[in-house]
C-alpha positions in Angstrom: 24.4 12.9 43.2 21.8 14.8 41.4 18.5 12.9 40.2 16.6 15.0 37.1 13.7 13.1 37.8 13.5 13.2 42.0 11.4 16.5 43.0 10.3 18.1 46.4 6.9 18.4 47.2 6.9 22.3 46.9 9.0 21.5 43.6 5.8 19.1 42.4 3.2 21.6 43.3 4.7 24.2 41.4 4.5 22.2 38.7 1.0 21.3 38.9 0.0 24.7 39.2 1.9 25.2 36.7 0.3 22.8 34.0 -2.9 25.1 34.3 -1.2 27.9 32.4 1.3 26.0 30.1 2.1 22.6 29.0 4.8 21.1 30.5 7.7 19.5 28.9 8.5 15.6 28.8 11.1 15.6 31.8 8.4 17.7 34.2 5.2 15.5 34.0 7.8 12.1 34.4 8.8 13.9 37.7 5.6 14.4 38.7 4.5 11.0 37.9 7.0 9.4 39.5 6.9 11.5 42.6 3.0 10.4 43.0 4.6 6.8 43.4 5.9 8.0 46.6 3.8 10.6 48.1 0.2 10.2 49.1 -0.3 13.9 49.6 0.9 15.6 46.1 -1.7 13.4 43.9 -4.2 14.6 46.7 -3.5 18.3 46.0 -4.2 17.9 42.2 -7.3 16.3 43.0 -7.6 19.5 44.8 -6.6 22.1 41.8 -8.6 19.9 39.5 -12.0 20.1 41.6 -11.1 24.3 41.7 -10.6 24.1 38.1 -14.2 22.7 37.3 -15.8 24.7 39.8 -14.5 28.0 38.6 -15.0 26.5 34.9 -18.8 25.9 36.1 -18.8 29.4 37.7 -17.7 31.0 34.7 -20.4 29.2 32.6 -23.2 30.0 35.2 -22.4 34.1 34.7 -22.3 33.9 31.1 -25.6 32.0 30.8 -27.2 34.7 33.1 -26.3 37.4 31.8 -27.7 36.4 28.5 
């Protein structure tokens, strides 16, 4: 039987890297949401991208500040 909805863990972390660079459709972030219901270590690792997404976001702003 084939569930749209049930996803892998290397499936869900494709995903979430993949929300960085484009929005995902409907079906994709109800996966993800629902997969987070039943994994501890997949909402870890977007914790994870997140924190790397604010540092390089803070990095970026720290060079452009000094070289002004």
């Amino acid at each position: 039987m084939n569930y749209p909805f049930r996803r892998t863990c290397r499936e869900v972390a494709g995903l979430i890297l993949a929300r960085e660079d484009r929005a995902l459709n409907f079906t994709e972030r109800l996966s993800i949401r629902i997969h987070f219901l039943v994994c501890k270590a997949c909402p870890n690792f977007a914790q994870e991208v997140q924190t790397m997404r604010r540092a390089l976001d803070g990095w970026k702003n720290y060079r452009n500040n000094d070289e002004e």
